[in-house]
C-alpha positions in Angstrom: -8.0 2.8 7.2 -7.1 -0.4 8.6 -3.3 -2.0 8.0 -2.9 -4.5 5.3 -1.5 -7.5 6.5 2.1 -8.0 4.4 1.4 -10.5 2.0 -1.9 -8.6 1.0 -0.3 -5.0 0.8 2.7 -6.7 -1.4 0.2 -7.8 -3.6 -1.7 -4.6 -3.8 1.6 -2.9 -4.4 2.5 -5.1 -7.5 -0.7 -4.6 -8.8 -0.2 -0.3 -8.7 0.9 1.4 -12.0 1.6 4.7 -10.5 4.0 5.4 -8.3 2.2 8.2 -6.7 -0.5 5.6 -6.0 2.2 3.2 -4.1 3.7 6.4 -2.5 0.4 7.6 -1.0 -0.4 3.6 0.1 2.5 3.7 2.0 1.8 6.8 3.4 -1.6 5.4 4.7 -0.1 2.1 6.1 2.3 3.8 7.9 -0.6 5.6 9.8 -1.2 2.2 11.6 
């Protein structure tokens, strides 16, 4: 998985309903 660039991964974020969703996303860019 490549890193989201900031702006891009706030706005994916915002878009999430579930927190498990944004929890795992993080997990993921924090891979990088």
């Amino acid at each position: 998985m490549q890193c989201h660039n900031n702006s891009y991964f706030s706005e994916y974020l915002s878009s999430l309903n579930s927190k498990w969703e944004v929890d795992r996303v993080i997990l993921e860019r924090n891979k990088c």
